[in-house]
Each structure stands twice: as structure tokens, then as C-alpha cells.
N, C-alpha and C positions, 0 to 999 in steps of 0.2 A: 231271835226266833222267827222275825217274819221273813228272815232273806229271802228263803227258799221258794218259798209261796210267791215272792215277788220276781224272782228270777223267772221262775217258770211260765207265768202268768207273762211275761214279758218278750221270752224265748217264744210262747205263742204266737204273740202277736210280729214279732219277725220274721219268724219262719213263713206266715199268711202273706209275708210282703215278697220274700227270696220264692216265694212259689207262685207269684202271679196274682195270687187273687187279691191285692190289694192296690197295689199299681197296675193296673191297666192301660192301654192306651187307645188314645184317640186321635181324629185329624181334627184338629180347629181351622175353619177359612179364617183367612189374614185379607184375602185381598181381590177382586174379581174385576172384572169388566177389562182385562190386556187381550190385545190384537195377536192370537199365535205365539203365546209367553212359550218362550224357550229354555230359561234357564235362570236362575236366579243365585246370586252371590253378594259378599260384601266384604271390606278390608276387615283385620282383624281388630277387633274389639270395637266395630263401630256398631250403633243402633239403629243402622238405616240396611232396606233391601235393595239392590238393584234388579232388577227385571228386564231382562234380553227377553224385544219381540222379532221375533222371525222375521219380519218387514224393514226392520234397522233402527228401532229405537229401542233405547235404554231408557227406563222409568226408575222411578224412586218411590219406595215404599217408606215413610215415615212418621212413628207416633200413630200408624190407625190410618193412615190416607196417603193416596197414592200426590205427587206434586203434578202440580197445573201443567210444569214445562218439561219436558223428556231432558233426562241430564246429556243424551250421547244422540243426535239423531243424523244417522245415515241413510236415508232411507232413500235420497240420489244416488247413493252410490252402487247400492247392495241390489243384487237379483235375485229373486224370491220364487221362480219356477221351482217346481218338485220339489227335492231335498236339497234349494239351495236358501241363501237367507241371512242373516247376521246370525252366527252360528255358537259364538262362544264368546265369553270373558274372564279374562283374569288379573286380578288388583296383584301389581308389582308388590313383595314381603314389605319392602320399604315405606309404601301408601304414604303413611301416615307424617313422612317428613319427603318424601321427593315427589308426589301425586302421580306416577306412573299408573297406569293401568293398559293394558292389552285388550283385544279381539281379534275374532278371525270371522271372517263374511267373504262371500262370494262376488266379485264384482261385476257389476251389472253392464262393460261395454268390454271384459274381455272374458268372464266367465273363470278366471284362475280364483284361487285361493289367498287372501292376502291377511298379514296378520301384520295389524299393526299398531304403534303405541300411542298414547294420549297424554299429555300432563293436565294436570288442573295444578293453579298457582298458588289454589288455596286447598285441601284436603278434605276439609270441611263444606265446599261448597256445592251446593246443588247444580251446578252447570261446569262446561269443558266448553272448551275456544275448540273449534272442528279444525281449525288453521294449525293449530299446535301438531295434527298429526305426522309422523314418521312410520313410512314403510320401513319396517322389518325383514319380512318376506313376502316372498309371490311363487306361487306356485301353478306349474301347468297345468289346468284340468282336461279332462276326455269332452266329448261333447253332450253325453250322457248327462240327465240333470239328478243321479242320485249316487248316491257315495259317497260324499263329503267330507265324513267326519267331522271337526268343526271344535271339539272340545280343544283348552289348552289350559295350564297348571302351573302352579311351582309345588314342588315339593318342600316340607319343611326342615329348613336346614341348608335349601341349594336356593340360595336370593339371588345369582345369578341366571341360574339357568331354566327356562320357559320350556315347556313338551308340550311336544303338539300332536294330536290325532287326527289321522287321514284317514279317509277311506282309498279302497281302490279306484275309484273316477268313476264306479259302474257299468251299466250292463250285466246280462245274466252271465254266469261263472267266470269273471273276471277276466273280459277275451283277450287284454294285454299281459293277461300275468305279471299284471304289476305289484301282488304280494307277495311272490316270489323272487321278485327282481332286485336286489340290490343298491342299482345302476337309477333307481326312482324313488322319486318323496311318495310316491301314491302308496297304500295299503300297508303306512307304518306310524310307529310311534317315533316322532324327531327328541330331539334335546338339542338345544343349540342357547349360546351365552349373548343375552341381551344388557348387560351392562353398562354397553357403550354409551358414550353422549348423544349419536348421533345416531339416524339408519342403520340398517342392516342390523349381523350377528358376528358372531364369531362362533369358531366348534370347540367344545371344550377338548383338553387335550386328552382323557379321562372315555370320552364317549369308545363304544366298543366295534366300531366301524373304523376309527381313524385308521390310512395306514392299512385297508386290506382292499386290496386290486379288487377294479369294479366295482367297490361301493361307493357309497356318499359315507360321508362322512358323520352327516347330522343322525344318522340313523341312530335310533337306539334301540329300536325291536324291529321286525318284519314279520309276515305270513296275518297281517290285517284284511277282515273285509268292510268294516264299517264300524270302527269302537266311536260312537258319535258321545257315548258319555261316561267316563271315567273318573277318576278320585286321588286321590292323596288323604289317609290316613293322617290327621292331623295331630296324632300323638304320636306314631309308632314311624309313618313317613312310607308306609309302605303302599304299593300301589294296586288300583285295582281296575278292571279293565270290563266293560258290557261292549263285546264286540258280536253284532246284530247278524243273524246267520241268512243264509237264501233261503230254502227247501226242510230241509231238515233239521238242523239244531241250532238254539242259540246258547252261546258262552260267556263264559266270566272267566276274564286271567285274571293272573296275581302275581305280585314280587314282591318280596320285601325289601324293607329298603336299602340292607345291604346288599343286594343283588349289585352286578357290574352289568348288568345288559345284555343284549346281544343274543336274545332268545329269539324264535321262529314258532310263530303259532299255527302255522299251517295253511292258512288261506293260499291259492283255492286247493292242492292237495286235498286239505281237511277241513270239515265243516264241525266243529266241535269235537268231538272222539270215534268219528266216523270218518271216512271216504267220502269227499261231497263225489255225489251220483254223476255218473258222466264225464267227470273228469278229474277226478279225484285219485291217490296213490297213497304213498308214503316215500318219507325222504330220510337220512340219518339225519339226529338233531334236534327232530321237532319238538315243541313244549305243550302238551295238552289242556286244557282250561282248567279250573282247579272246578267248576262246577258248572254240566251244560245240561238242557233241557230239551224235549223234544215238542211237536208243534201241537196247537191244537186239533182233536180230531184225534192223534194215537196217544197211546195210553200212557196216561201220567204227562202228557201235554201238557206245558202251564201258559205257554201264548205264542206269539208270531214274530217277534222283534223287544226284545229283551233294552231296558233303560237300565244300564248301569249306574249305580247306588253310591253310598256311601258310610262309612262305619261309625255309629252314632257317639259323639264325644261330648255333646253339649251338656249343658246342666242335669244333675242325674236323673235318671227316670229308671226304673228299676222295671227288668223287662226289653228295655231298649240298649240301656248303657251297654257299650263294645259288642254289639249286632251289627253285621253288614245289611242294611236295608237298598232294595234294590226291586225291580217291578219289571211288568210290560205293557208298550205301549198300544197293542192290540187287544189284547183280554180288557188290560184295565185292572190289571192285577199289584197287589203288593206282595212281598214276600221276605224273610228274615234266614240269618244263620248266624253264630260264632262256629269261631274257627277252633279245632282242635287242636291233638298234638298231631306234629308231622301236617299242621295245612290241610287239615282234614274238615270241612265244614260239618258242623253237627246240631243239632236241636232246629231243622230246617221248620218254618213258621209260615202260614199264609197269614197276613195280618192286613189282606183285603177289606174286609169288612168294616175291621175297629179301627180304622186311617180312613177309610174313604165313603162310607157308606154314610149317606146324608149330605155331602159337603156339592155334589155337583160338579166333582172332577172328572172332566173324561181326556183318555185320547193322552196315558200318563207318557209325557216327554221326556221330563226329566226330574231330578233331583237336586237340592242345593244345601248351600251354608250359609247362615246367618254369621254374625262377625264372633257370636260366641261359641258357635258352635251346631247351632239350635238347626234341625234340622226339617227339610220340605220338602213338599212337592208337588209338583208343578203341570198342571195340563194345557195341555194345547188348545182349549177351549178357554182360558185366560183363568183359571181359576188356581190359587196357592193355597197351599193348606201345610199347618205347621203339626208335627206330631208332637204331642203335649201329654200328658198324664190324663186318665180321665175323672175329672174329677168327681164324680159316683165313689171310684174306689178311694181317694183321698180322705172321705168323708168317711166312707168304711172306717178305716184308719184310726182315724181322729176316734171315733166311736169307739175300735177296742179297743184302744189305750185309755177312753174314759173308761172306760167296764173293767179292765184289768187294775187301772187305781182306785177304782171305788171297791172291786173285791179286796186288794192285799189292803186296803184300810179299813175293810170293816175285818179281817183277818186277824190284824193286828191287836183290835180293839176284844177279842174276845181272848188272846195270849195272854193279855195283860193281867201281873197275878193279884190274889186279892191282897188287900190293904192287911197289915200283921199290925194286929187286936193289941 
């Protein structure tokens, strides 16, 4: 007799949770006082942050406090004018038994792009021997100090092969037309096979450039103007792309992860789903963003230069679980979506406020992953802030489910039939 009553009473209090008003989120700071924090990451399943400062040092977030000795310090090598700087990191799939990890920074006596490897002997250990490194690659820069790109990745699933994101070298609308060119690493997303023992790469034989006159080979997309911070889906493998516009729009690509490659997004042609102004066309071919925005100032504006996100996987949060979360670094904005059917982004989100309001993040750079999953974000004023549940509505929670058991058992107790005389 009391099912019913108890179902329902409980069907309430779920429904309150699948529609937001009980999970809520928030930003919590984890961490403050970095030099120009760039980017933050960590191998998988481990409990410690790494923290990329623009200046050349890698810090350690662990247990609540940052460590005394920077684990990775480059900060002879790296050049830090305009958009250049120790730019990106990524912990080799293996980590946890070969210490591989990656970065890509600008160097400071010839200005190219160089990404190169690291081991630690021990995995666990808060420090890296700088003597341990091997060049990878080098790449020629313009003399322009912004377009860099900077991020680099593995996908899950490909332990061999490292992507890398370039910008075009800069300058206003890209005056070498190196996003269209083929024949150059500038204004693309690479893939090339770092599994060697030693230097260098190799091209995997799979990439969608191998094998077509006047390309490079390493290429795996083209028509970039500046994807400085992109992603890998860590369940699904699928990629996602905040390529920072001039004038007019900024973008988000996307592939999934059985895509083969070998898309063109348009730079400088196209600046988002527009004609960038002035020198702008169309070509057969091109891949449009799967979501862009216009600047602030016109309508529906959301900012100025777009930080590409990441889709949230970490421990659940209802509200957040499988959201592309993604920001700008001008406004200072946060913003949300799941994706549809057909790749269609829908229930778009500003979620400004309940992430960042109170925490003293400004100037948002970029976004990262914890070893579980757990997701952040990161200003360029040194400050991380981890997006967490807020615990107001947790407590909600906890409260109907007491209110919903104390009704189906005072329910109960009035079912109950009388005692037969």
C-alpha cells in the first residue's frame, strides 16, 4: 500500500535534480598566486595539477598547495613577447610507466616553435632532469609575435600519435596565406607519430595529406587562424577545436573521432561562417565551425577571442555531465552546450556567473583536466578554479529526500490496518 506514495514522493525529488534545481554549479579556487597560468593538465588517474606558466615554468598543484620547486623550468629557453611563451603540455597515454610528457614553447634565440619530449625516471616524482630533453620538432615562425597556437594532445585510443595546433605566424589577415597553403605547418592541426626512442617523428601512414603533391604530410586539417586551445573528448575521442577569429567571428570546430581528416576550415577565405572582410571568398571543400559567435558590440556578441573548452567527463555533476564547456578570454565569459542529433549544439548555457563570480578569475585563457576527469579553469591572472557542484543545492537534496522519507513513513503508518478484535 505505500509504494505508490513512495515512488512518487521520490520521482519528485529526481525530477528537481534532472532539471537543475538541485545540482547546481559552482567555481571553487584550488589554487592562486601563478605567473601568467596557461594551461593546466595531469596524467591519467593521477592526483596532482600541473600548471603551465607562460614564462616557462611547470608548477605542481598537490593535496591543497602548490610545491616549492617548479617540476619543468624553461624559462632560458622560452620567449615570452606577445602571444609567445611555454604554450602547451601533454602527458604521453603511457605516463604512468614510461614518464614521457610533451610541450610546445617558442624559443627565445631563434623564435620557431619547438615541441619537445621530457622523461622523469620516476612518474611519481615531482621533478624532470631538463638534460633528459629531445627535440621533436621545430618549426619556422614569421616574425610577428602572435599566432602561435601552442596546444598539443593525444587522442584517446592513438598512444602514438601527438596533434599539434599552429597558428598562422600572424599579422592582420594572414599576409602569407599560410592557412591555405598546404606546402606549411603554419595555420594547421599536425598529427605526426612520437613513439620513437629518440628525436624527431615519424608520419603516420593513415594521416590524410600523405602522398598528395605539395602537401606536408604531417598535416591533419588546414584553413587555421589561431586554435590556441582545444580538446579530446575523453570518452568518445572526438575533437574539438576554439579557433580565435580577427574582426568578426570566433569558432568552434569539431570531428568525431572517426573522422579521417583532412578538413579545411577556411582561414583566411573565412572567418567563422562569414567572408573575413577584405580578403575573404569561398573555395569548394570548406568545413564550417559547428558553432561561431560574433564580437562584442553587435548583437548577440559573446566576446573577442574565444578559449576552447572541454566536454565534461569527470565525476557526475548533474547539469554539467557531457556539456561542451568553453569561454572567452576577453568578456571573461563562460558558456555551455550538448550536442544534438546531427552535431547540432543545443540547450546553449551562459554559466558566467555560477563558475566564476566570486573566485577572482580574470583574463579566462584556458581550460584543463584533472587526472580524473574533473574539470578547470584557468586565468591568466594566476588564478584556477575547479567546477564542482554547488553545495547550497546538494544540501537541497539531502533535505527532500529527508522530507520525502518522513512523509512515505508517516504514510505508511496511517495504512496500517487495525488490529482484528
Amino acid at each position: 500500500m505505500t509504494l505508490f506514495p513512495r515512488v512518487r514522493c521520490l520521482a519528485a525529488v529526481f525530477l528537481l535534480v534532472a532539471s537543475g534545481w538541485v545540482h547546481a554549479l559552482q567555481g571553487e579556487v584550488v589554487a592562486t598566486g601563478f605567473t601568467q597560468s596557461l594551461f593546466v593538465t595531469a596524467p591519467a588517474g593521477d592526483g596532482r595539477l600541473f600548471v603551465v606558466e607562460k614564462g616557462g615554468a611547470i608548477r605542481i598543484l598537490s593535496g591543497g598547495a602548490v610545491q616549492g620547486s617548479a617540476f619543468l623550468d624553461l624559462s632560458g629557453r622560452v620567449a615570452v613577447q606577445g602571444e609567445r611563451g611555454l604554450l602547451g603540455m601533454a602527458f604521453d597515454p603511457g605516463y604512468a610507466v614510461n614518464g614521457r610528457f610533451y610541450v610546445n614553447y617558442i624559443d627565445r634565440n631563434t623564435l620557431n616553435t619547438v615541441v619537445a619530449r621530457y622523461t622523469v625516471a620516476d612518474p611519481a616524482s615531482n621533478t624532470v632532469d631538463p638534460a633528459s630533453a629531445q627535440i621533436i620538432l621545430n618549426i619556422p615562425q614569421l616574425s610577428f609575435s602572435n599566432h602561435k597556437g601552442g596546444w598539443i594532445g593525444f587522442r584517446p585510443g592513438e598512444a602514438n600519435n601527438l596533434y599539434i595546433a599552429t597558428g598562422d605566424g600572424g599579422g592582420g589577415n594572414d599576409p602569407g596565406n599560410n592557412g591555405q597553403n598546404p606546402g606549411t605547418l603554419l595555420g594547421k592541426m599536425l598529427r605526426i607519430d612520437v613513439s620513437g626512442a629518440g628525436p624527431g617523428y615519424t608520419v603516420p601512414a593513415d594521416n590524410p595529406f600523405v602522398g598528395v603533391a605539395g602537401a606536408r604530410p604531417e598535416l591533419w586539417a588546414l584553413g587555421l587562424r589561431n586554435p590556441f586551445r582545444n580538446s579530446f573528448d575523453r570518452v568518445t575521442g572526438d575533437l574539438w577545436m576554439g579557433d580565435v577569429g580577427q574582426n568578426t567571428r570566433e569558432e568552434i570546430n569539431f570531428e568525431t573521432a572517426s573522422d579521417p581528416g583532412g578538413h579545411n576550415y577556411g582561414w583566411r577565405l573565412r572567418e567563422g561562417t562569414v567572408a573575413t572582410p577584405g580578403v575573404g571568398g569561398n573555395a569548394p571543400g570548406l568545413t564550417d565551425p559547428i558553432f561561431d559567435y560574433t564580437r562584442l558590440g553587435t548583437p548577440g556578441g559573446l566576446g573577442n577571442s574565444v578559449t576552447g573548452g572541454y566536454v565534461y567527463r569527470g565525476p557526475s555533476i548533474a547539469g554539467a555531465d557531457g556539456r561542451y564547456f568553453f569561454g572567452d578570454y576577453i568578456s571573461n565569459r563562460i558558456f555551455s552546450f550538448v550536442l544534438g542529433a546531427g552535431n547540432v549544439p543545443l540547450d546553449f548555457r551562459d554559466d558566467t556567473t555560477s563558475l566564476l563570480a566570486g573566485t577572482g578569475l580574470s583574463g579566462l585563457v584556458s581550460f584543463g583536466e584533472g587526472g580524473q576527469g574533473q574539470l578547470f579553469a584557468v586565468g591568466i591572472n594566476g588564478v584556477v578554479v575547479q567546477v564542482v557542484p554547488e553545495p547550497a543545492s546538494l544540501l537541497l537534496l539531502a533535505l527532500g529526500l529527508a522530507v520525502c522519507l518522513a512523509w512515505v513513513k508517516r504514510s505508511s503508518r496511517r495504512l496500517v490496518p487495525a488490529a482484528v478484535s
